[in-house]
C-alpha positions in Angstrom: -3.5 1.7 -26.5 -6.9 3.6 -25.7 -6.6 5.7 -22.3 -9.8 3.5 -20.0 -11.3 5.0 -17.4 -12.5 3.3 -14.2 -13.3 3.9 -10.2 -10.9 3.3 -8.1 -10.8 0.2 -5.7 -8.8 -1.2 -3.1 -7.1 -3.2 -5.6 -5.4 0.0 -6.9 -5.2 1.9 -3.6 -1.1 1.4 -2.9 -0.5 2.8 -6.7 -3.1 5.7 -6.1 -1.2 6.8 -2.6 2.4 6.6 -4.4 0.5 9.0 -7.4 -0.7 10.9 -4.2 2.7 11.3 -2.8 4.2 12.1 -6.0 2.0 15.0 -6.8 2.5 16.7 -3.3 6.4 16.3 -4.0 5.8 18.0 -7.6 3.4 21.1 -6.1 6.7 21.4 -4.0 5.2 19.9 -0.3 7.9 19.1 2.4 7.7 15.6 3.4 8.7 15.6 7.0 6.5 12.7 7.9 5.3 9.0 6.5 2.2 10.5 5.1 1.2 6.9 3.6 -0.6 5.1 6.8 -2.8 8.0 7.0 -3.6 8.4 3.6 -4.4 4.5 3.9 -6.5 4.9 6.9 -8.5 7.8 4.9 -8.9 6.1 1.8 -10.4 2.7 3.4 -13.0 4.7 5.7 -14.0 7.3 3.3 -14.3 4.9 0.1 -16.0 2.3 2.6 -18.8 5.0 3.4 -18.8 6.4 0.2 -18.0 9.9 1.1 -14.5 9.3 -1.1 -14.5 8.4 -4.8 -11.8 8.4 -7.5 -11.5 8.0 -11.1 -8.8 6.6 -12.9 -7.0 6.7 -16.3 -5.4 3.3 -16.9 -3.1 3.0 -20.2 -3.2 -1.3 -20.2 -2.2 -1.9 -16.5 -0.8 1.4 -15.6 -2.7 3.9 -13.7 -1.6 7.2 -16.0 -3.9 9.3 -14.2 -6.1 9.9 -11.0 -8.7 12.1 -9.1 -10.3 12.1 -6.2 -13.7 13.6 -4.5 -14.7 13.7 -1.0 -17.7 14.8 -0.1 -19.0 16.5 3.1 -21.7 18.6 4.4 -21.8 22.3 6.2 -25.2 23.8 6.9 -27.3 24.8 3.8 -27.0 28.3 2.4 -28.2 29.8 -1.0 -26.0 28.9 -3.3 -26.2 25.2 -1.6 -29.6 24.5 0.0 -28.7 21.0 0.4 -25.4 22.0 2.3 -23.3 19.0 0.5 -20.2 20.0 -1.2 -17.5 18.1 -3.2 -13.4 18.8 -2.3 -11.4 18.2 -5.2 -8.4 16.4 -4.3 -5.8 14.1 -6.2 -6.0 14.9 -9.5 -2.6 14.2 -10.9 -1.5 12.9 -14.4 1.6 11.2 -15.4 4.0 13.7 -17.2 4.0 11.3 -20.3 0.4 11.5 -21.1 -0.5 14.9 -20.4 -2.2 17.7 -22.5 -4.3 14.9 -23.6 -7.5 15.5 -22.0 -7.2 13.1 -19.4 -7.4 15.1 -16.2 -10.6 17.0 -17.9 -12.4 14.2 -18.5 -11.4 12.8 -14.7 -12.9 15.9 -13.7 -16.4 15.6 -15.5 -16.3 11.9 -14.0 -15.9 13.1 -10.0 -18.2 16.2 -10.6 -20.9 13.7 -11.8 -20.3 11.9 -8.6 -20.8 15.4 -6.8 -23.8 15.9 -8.6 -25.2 12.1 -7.9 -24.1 12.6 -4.3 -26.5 15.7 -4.2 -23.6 18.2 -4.2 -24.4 22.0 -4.3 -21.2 22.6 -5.2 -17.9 21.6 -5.7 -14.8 23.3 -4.5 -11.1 23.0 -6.5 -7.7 24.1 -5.0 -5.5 24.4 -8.2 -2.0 25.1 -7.7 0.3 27.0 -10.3 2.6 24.4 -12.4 5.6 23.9 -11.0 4.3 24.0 -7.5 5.5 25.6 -4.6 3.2 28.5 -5.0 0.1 29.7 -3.1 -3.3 27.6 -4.4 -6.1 28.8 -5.8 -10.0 28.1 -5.1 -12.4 28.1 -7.2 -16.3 26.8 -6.6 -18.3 25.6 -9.4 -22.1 25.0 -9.0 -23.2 21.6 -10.3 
C-alpha cells in the first residue's frame, strides 16, 4: 500500500502522543512522570491557535510516521527580520518503514508550514540513533 500523507487532527491525537512517548523512550528519556495529559493539553491549545501543526504518514489506517512544528516568535534579528521561528519536534518513524523517505518528506511538509507561517527560520534538535546521547541543533533558513 502507498505511504499517504495528511495533517494531523484531533481524530489522530491519542495515536500521535503514544508515537510521542515512544520516541522519547527510544532517544533514551527517563519517564518519571505521566507525560500524556500534558502533551494532551499542548496539543489541543497549540493546534487550536494554529501555532502547532503535524504531518503524518499513514500506511491504510496506521500512522507509520509523524512530525510536528510549533511556531513562536522572539524579537527580529538579521537572519529573521520577522522574528518567527519553527521548533522541530516529533518526528519519529515506525522502525518497519524506515530508510524510505518518509521522515524527509514529513520534513519538507512542516518546513512549508514554517515558511507559510512566515518563519525566518526553523530550528532542529537531532539526536544521535540509539538515543541517549547529547542533541544536536541545527537552524535552516526557509
Amino acid at each position: 500500500m502507498a505511504i499517504e500523507y495528511r495533517k494531523l487532527t484531533e481524530n489522530e491525537l491519542t495515536v500521535f502522543i503514544d508515537m510521542r512517548i515512544n520516541q522519547l523512550r527510544e532517544e533514551g528519556a527517563e519517564e518519571d512522570i505521566d507525560l500524556k495529559p500534558a502533551l494532551r493539553e499542548y496539543y489541543n491549545r497549540h493546534m487550536a491557535d494554529g501555532t502547532f501543526v503535524s504531518w503524518l504518514a499513514v500506511d491504510g489506517d496506521r500512522i507509520v510516521g509523524t512530525s510536528g512544528i510549533s511556531f513562536v516568535e522572539k524579537p527580529p534579528y538579521f537572519g529573521c527580520p520577522s522574528g518567527r521561528m519553527g521548533l522541530l519536534s516529533s518526528m519519529f518513524t515506525d522502525k518497519e518503514y524506515r530508510r524510505r523517505g518518509i521522515a524527509k518528506e514529513l520534513l519538507t511538509r512542516v518546513v512549508n508550514e514554517a515558511r507559510e507561517y512566515g518563519c525566518g527560520t526553523v530550528q532542529i534538535t537531532a539526536s544521535f540513533s540509539g538515543g541517549g546521547a547529547q542533541p544536536y541543533v541545527y537552524r535552516i533558513s526557509v
